[in-house]
C-alpha positions as CSV (number, residue, x, y, z in Angstrom):
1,X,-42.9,-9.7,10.1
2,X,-40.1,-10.9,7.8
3,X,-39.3,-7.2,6.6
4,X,-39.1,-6.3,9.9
5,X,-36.5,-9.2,10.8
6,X,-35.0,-8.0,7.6
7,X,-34.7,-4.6,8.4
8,X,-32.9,-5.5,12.8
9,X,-30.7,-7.3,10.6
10,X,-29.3,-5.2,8.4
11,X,-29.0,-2.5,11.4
12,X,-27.0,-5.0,12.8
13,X,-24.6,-5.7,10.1
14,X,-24.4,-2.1,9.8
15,X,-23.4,-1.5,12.9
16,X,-20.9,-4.2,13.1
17,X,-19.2,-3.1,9.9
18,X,-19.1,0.6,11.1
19,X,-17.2,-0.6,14.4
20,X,-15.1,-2.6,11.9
21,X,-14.0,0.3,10.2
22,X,-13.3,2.7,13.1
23,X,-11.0,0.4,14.0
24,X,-9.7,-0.8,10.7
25,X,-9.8,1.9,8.6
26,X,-6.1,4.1,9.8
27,X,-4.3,1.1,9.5
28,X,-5.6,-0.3,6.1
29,X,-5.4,3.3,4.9
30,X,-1.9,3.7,5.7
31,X,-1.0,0.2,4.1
32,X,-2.8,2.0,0.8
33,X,-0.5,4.7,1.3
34,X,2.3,2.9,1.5
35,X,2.1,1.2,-1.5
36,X,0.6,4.1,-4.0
37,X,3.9,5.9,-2.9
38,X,1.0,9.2,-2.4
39,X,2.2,11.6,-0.1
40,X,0.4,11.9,2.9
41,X,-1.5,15.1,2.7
42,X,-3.3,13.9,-0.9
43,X,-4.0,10.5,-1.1
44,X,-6.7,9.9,-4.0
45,X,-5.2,6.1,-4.9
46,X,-4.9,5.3,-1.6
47,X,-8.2,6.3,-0.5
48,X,-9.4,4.5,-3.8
49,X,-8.1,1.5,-2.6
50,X,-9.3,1.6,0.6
51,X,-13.2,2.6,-0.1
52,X,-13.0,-0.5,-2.9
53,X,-11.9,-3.1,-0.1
54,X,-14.1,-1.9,2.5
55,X,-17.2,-2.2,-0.3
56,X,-16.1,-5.4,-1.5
57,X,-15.8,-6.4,2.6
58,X,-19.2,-5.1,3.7
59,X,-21.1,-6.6,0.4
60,X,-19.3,-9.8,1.7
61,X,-19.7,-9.7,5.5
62,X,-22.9,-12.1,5.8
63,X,-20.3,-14.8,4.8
64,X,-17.4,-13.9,6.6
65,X,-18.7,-15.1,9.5
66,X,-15.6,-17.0,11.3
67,X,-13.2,-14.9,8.8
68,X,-11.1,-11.8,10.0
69,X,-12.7,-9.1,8.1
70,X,-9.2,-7.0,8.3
71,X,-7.7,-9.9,6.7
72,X,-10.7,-10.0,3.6
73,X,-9.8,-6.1,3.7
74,X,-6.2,-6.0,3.3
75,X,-6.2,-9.0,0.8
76,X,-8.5,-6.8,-1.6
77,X,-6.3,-3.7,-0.9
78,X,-3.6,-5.8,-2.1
79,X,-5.1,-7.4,-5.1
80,X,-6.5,-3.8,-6.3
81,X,-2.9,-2.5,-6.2
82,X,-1.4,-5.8,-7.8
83,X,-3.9,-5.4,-10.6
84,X,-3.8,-1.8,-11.5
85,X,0.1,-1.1,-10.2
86,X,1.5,-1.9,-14.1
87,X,-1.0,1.3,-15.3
88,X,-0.3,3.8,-12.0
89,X,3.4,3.2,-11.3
90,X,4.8,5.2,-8.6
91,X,7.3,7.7,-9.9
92,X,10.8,6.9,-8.4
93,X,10.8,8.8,-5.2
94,X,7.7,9.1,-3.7
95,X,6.8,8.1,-0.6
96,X,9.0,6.2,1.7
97,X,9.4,3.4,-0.5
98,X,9.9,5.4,-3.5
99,X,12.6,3.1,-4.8
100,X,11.0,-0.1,-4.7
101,X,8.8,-1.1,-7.9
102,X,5.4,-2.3,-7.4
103,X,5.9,-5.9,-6.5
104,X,8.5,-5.4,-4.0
105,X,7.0,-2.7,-2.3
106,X,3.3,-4.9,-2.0
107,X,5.4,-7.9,-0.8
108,X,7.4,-5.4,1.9
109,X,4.4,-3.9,2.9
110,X,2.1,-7.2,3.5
111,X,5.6,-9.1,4.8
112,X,7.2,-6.3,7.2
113,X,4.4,-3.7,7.9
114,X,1.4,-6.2,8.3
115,X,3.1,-9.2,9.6
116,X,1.6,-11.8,6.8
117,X,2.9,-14.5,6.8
118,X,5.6,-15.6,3.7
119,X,3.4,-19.0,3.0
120,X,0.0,-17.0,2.7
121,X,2.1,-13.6,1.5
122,X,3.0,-15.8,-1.6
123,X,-0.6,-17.4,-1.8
124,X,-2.3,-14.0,-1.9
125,X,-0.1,-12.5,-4.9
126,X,0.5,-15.7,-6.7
127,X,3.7,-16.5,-6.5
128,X,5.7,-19.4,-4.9
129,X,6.7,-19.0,-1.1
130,X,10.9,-18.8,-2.0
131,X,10.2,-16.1,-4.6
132,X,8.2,-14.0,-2.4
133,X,11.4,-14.3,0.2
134,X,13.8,-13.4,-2.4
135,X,11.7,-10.6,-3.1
136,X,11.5,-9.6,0.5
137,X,14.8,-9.6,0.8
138,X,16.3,-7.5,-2.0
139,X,13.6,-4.9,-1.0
140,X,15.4,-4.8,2.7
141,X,18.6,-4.4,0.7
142,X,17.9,-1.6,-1.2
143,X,15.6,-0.1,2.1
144,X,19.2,-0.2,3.8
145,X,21.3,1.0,1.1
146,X,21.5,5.3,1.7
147,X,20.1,6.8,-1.5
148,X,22.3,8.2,-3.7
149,X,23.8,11.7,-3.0
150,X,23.1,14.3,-6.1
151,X,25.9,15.9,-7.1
152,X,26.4,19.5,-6.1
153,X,26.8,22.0,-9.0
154,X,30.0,23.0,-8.9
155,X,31.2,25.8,-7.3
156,X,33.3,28.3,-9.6
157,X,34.6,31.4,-7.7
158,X,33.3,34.9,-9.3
159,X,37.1,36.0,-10.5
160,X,36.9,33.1,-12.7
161,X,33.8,33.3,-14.0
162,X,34.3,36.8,-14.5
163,X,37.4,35.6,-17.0
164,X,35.4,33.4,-18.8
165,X,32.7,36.1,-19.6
166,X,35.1,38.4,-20.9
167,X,37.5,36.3,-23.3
């Protein structure tokens, strides 16, 4: 009778976590992808991320009970990123944070595109609540600031270049 109980039980959970994640899952995903800096169409890190937290969330869901399992979610998404950010760095560019490094963009992304708050922001990575604003807000700076224009090549007219080839 116990492996029976056992058994409604775990169809249970499973069925609560896989309504969890229907609904879950696009948004966490694109938080991933916000702060891998992966374009959209290829997305390994990102979907790394995400498969991580949603394991980590489901092995924990017995004890969540009164928690907001988004929230267990995105704080493992952020602590994945946090830990392995120093060894996968973003290359400038990519991704529209591309210019940010990896603490400004996890702070932006759990500040501006999450709505955390900056008290619990600053709990999650570790860092005091005024640092965590200062951060915030030189990432909005350089957000705001146009990236800089690449210089044209310059445009030399043919009759000149056709002196220079012939001297």
């Amino acid at each position: 009778m116990r492996q029976r109980q056992q058994t409604g039980a775990d169809r249970r959970r499973a069925r609560e976590f896989e309504a969890f994640v229907a609904g879950a899952a696009g948004r966490l995903l694109h938080a991933a992808t916000l702060l891998t800096g992966e374009p959209a169409d290829s997305k390994p890190r990102a979907e790394r991320l995400l498969t991580a937290a949603l394991a980590r969330t489901y092995a924990d869901w017995d004890r969540l009970r009164g928690d907001d399992p988004y929230d267990r979610a995105r704080q493992e998404i952020a602590a994945r990123y946090a830990r392995g950010a120093w060894r996968h760095q973003p290359r400038t560019g990519e991704g529209p944070l591309g210019r940010l490094g990896p603490q400004e963009r996890l702070v932006l992304v759990l500040r501006l595109y999450e709505g955390v708050a900056e008290e619990q922001t600053a709990a999650l990575i570790g860092l005091p609540a005024d640092r965590v604003r200062a951060i915030c807000a030189r990432a909005v700076v350089m957000m705001r600031q146009p990236e800089p224009a690449r210089r044209p090549a310059p445009h030399w007219p043919l009759s000149l270049l056709h002196r220079q080839v012939t001297r």
